[in-house]
N, C-alpha and C positions, 0 to 999 in steps of 0.2 A: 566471434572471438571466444577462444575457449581459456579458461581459468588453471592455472597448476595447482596442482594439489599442495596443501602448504602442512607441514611436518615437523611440531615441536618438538624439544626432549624434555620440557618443563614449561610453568605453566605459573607464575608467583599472579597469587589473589593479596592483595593488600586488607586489614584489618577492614576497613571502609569500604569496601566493596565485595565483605564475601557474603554479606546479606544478598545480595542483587547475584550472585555466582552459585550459589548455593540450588537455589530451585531450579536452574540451570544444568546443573549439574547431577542434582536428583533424580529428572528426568530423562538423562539417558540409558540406554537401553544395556549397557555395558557398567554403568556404573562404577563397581564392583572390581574395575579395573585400572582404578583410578588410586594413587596414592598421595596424602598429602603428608608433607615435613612441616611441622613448626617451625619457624624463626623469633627468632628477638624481636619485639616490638609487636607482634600480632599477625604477620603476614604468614601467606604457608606459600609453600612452592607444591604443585601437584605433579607426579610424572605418570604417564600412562604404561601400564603393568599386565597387559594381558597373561590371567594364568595363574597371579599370586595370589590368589585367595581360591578356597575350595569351591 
């Protein structure tokens, strides 16, 4: 059985869970390509950004 590739455009980590998202996130190899927006209340939305940073 083979799996589809699955393809966000964003990515909300809630206040409570970006402890646990974070080292996660640290660790990959792209990092760097990663952007988060603040929200109200503590959540971020991440969207992946190949390219915007130098």
């Amino acid at each position: 059985m083979c799996c589809k590739e699955l393809l966000l455009n964003s990515y909300r980590v809630s206040r409570e869970n970006f402890s646990v998202f974070q080292p996660i996130l640290r660790d990959q190899s792209d990092v760097k390509a990663f952007r988060g927006a603040a929200q109200k209340g503590g959540d971020i939305i991440f969207t992946y950004e190949p390219g915007w940073t130098a």
